[in-house]
C-alpha positions as CSV (number, residue, x, y, z in Angstrom):
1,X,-49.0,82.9,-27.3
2,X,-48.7,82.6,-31.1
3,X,-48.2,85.4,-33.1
4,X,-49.2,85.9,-36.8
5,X,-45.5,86.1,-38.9
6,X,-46.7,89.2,-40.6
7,X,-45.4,92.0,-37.9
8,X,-41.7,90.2,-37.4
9,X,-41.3,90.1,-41.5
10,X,-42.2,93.7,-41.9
11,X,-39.8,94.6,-39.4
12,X,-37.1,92.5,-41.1
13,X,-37.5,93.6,-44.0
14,X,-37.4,96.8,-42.5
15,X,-34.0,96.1,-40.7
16,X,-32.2,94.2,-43.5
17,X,-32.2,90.6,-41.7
18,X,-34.4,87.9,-41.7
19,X,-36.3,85.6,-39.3
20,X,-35.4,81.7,-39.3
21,X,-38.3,79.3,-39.8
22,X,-37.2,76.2,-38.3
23,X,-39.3,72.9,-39.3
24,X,-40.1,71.3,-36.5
25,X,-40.7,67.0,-36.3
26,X,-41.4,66.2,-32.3
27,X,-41.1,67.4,-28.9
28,X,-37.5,67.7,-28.6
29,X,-37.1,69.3,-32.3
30,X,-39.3,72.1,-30.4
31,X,-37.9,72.3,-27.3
32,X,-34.8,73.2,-28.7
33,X,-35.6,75.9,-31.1
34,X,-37.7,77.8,-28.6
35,X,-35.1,77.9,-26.0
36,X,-32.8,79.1,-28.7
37,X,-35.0,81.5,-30.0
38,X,-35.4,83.1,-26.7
39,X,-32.1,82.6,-25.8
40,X,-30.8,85.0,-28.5
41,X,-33.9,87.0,-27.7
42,X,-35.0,86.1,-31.3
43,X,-38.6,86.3,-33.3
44,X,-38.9,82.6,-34.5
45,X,-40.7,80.7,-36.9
46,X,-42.0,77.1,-36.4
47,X,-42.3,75.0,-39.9
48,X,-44.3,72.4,-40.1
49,X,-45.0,69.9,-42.9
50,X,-48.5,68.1,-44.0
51,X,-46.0,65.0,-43.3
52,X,-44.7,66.4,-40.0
53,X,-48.1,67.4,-38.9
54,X,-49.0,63.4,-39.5
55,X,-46.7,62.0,-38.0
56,X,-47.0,64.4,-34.9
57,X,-50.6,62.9,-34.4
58,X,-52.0,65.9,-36.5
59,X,-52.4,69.6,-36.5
60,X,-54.4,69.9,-33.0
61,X,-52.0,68.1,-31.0
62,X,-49.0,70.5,-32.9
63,X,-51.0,73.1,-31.7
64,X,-51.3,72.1,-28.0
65,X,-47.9,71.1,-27.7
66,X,-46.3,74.6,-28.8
67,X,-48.6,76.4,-27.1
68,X,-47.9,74.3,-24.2
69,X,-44.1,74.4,-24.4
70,X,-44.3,78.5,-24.7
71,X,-46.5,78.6,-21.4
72,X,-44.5,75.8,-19.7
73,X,-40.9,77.2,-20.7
74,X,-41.7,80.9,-20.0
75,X,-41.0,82.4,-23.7
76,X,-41.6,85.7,-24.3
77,X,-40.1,86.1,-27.6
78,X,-42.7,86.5,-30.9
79,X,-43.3,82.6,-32.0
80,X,-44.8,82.2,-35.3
81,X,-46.5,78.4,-35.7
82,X,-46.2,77.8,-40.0
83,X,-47.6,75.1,-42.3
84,X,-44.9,74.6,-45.0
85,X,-45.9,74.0,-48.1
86,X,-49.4,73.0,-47.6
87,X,-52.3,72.4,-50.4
88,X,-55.2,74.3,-49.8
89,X,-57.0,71.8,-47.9
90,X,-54.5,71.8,-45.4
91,X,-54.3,75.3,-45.3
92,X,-58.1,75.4,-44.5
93,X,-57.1,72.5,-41.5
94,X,-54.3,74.3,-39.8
95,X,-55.9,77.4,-39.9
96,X,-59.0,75.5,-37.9
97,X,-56.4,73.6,-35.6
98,X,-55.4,77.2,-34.7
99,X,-52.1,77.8,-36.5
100,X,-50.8,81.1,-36.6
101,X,-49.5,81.6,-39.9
102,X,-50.0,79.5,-42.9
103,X,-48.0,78.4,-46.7
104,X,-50.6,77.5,-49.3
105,X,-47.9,76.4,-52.0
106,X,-50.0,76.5,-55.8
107,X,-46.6,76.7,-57.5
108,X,-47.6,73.3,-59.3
109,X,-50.6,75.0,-60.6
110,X,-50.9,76.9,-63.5
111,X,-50.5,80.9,-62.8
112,X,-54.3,81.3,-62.7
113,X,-55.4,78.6,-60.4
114,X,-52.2,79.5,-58.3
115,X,-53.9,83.0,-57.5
116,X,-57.6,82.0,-57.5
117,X,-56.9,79.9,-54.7
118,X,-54.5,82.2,-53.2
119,X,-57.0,85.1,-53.2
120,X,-59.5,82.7,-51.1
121,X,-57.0,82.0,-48.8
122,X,-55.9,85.6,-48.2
123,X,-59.8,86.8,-47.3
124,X,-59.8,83.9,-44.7
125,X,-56.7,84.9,-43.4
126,X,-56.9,88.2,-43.3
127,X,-60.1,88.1,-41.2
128,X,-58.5,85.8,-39.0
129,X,-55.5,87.2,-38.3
130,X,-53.1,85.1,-39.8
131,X,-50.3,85.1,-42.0
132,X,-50.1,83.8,-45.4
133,X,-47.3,82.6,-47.5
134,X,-47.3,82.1,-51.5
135,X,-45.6,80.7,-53.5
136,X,-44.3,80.9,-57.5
137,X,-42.1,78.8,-59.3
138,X,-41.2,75.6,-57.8
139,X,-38.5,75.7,-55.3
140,X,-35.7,72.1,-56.5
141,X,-35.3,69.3,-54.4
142,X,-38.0,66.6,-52.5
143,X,-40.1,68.4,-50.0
144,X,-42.7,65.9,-49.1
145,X,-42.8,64.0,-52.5
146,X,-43.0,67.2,-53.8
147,X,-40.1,67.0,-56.6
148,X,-38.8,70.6,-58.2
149,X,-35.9,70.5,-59.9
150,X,-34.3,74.5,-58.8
151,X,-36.7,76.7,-61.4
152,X,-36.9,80.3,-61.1
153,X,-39.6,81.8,-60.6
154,X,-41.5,84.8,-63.1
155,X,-41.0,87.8,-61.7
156,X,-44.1,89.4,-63.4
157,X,-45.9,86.4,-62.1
158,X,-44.7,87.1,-58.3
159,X,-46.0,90.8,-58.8
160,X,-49.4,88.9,-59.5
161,X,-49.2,87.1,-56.8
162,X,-47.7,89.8,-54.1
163,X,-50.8,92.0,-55.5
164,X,-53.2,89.8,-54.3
165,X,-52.0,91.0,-50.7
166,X,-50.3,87.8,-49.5
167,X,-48.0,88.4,-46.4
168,X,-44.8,86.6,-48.0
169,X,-44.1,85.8,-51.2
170,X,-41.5,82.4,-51.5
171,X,-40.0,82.7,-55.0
172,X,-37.8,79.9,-56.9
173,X,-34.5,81.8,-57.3
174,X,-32.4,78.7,-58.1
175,X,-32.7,76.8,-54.4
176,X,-33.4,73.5,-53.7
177,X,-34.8,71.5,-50.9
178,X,-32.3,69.0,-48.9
179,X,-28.7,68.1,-49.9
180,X,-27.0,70.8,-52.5
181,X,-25.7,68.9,-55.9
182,X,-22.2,69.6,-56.7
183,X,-23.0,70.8,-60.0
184,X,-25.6,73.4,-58.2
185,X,-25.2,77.0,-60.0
186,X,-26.1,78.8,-57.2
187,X,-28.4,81.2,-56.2
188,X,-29.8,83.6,-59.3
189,X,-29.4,87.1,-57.8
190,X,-30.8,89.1,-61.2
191,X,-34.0,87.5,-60.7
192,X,-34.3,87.9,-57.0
193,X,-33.4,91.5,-57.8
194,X,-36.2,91.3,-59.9
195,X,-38.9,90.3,-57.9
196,X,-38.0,92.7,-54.9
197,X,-38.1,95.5,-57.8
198,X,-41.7,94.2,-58.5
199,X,-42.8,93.5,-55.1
200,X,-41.4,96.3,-52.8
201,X,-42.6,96.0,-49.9
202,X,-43.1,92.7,-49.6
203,X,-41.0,90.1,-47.4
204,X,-39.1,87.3,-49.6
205,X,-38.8,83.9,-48.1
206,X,-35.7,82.1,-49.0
207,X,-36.6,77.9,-48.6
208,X,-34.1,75.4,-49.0
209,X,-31.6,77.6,-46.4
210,X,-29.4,74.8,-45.4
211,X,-26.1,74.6,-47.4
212,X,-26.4,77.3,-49.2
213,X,-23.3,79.5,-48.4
214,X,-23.3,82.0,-46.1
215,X,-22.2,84.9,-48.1
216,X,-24.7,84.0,-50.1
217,X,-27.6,84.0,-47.6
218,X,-26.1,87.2,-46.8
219,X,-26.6,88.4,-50.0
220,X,-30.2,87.3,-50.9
221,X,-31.2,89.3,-47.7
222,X,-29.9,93.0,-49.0
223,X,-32.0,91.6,-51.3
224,X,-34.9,91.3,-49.6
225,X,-35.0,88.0,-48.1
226,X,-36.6,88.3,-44.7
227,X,-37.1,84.4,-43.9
228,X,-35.5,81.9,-44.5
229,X,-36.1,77.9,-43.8
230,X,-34.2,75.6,-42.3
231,X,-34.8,71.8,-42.0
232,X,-32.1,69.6,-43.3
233,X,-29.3,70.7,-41.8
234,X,-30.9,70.5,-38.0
235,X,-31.4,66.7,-39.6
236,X,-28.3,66.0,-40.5
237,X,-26.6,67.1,-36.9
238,X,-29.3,65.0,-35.1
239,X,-28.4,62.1,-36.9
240,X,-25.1,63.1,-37.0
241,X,-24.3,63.5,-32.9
242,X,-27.0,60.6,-32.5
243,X,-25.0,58.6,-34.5
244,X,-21.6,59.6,-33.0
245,X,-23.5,58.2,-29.5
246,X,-24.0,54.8,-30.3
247,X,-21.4,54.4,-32.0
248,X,-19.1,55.4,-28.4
249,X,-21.6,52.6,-26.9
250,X,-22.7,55.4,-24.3
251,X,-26.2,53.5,-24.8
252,X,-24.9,50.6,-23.4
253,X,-23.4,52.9,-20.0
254,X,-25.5,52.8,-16.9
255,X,-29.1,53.8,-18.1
256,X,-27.6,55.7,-21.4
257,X,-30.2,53.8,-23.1
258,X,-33.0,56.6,-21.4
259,X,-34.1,58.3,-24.6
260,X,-33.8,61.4,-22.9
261,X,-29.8,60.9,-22.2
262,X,-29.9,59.1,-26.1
263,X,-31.6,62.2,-27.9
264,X,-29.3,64.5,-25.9
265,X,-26.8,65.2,-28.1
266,X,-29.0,65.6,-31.0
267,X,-30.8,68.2,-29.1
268,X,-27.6,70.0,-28.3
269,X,-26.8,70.2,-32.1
270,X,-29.8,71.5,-33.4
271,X,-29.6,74.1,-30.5
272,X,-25.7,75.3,-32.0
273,X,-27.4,74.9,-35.5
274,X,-30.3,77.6,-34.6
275,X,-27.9,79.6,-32.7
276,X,-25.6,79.6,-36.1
277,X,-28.4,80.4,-38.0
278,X,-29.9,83.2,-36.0
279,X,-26.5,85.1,-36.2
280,X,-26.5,84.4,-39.7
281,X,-29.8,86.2,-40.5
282,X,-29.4,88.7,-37.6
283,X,-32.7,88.6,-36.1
284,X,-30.6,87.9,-32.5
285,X,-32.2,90.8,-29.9
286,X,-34.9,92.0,-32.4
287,X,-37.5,90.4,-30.6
């Protein structure tokens, strides 16, 4: 059954370590991270995209399929199902397809439109039981077609926003979406510092979590980081180990071309990547 993120991000915060919100794109992407997840006896979050959610025949069928795949493989660890970056209108649709937890991202909008919209959202969601991420300053990089070029965020603005009585707050602290540039400065500490001095209680989201180093990671969560995406670098190693496949012409063996035995290795990869990544944040046996 799918829980709201709200209770597991307390208690990380609580703890000092974060939960892992894994973007999800089809079955397999899924599969994997669950059975990680409760593998490591792990809370988990599921990310999904408004162009994930598309291409996965929309929100309802997301829906049906996690909550299928949690009966069907028996987990028993808290999963969290997450639109990532969503407007407001497809806030409004996931939370009627029966998400769990939900990102309206107004960082594009200016400060006051950002919380008007915001503080509709978190009187829906708050009588509904389910979790709300928002968001100020843009985070760099390509999400969607969304194009930010690493801002940080206001932390007086955050405040604002963390008032309203959101459940997370993500915050532009330097990070960027996809691939790191190698003229990337890194991750602005002061102002994370910053917004966790304005926002106390409240859990930080770190987005853009793959290739940022680990110490750093580390770091932003004494901070008060207590999620933390991941999407590219699951990506990359699928592509990566898919790749490597072909290329050893193990298609073209006996009935290699089965996309079950194909996607294999992929899945294996993103399994070692979640696994990584868990240990990383150290939300392995807080479930």
């Amino acid at each position: 059954m799918l829980v709201s993120a709200k209770e597991m991000l307390q208690k990380a915060k609580a703890g000092h370590y974060a939960v892992g919100q894994f973007n999800i794109n089809n079955l397999e992407w899924t599969k994997a991270i669950l059975l990680t997840a409760q593998e490591m006896n792990s809370p988990v979050i599921l990310g999904v995209s408004e162009g994930a959610g598309k291409y996965m025949c929309g929100y309802t069928t997301v829906v049906g399929m996690v909550n299928a795949m949690i009966y069907e493989l028996g987990i028993t660890v808290p999963v969290a199902l997450h639109l990532d970056h969503g407007s407001y209108e497809a806030a409004l649709k996931c939370i009627d397809a029966g998400f769990s937890s939900v990102m309206f991202d107004g960082s594009h909008y200016p400060i006051e439109e950002n919380i008007a919209k915001t503080r509709e959202l978190v009187a829906l969601t708050d009588r509904l039981g389910v979790s709300l991420e928002a968001e100020v300053g843009a985070i760099g990089g390509e999400e969607d077609g969304v194009v930010g070029g690493g801002e940080v965020a206001d932390p007086d603005e955050c405040k604002r926003i963390a008032d309203l009585g959101v459940t997370m707050l993500a915050a532009g602290i330097g990070n960027i979406h996809g691939k790191y540039p190698a003229n990337w400065k890194g991750l602005s500490f002061d102002t994370l510092a910053a917004i966790q001095e304005r926002t106390g209680e409240m859990p930080l989201v770190l987005h853009g979590g793959s290739g940022i180093p680990e110490e750093m990671v580390r770091k932003a969560i004494t901070l008060g980081v207590s999620k933390v995406n991941v999407n590219t670098e699951c990506q990359l190693a699928f592509a990566a180990a898919t790749r490597e496949y072909i290329e050893a012409g193990k298609d073209l063996e006996g009935k290699g071309f089965d996309p079950r035995k194909l996607l294999a290795p992929g899945v294996e990869v993103i399994k070692q990547t979640v696994r990584d990544k868990i240990t990383l944040f150290g939300s392995a046996d807080k479930a």
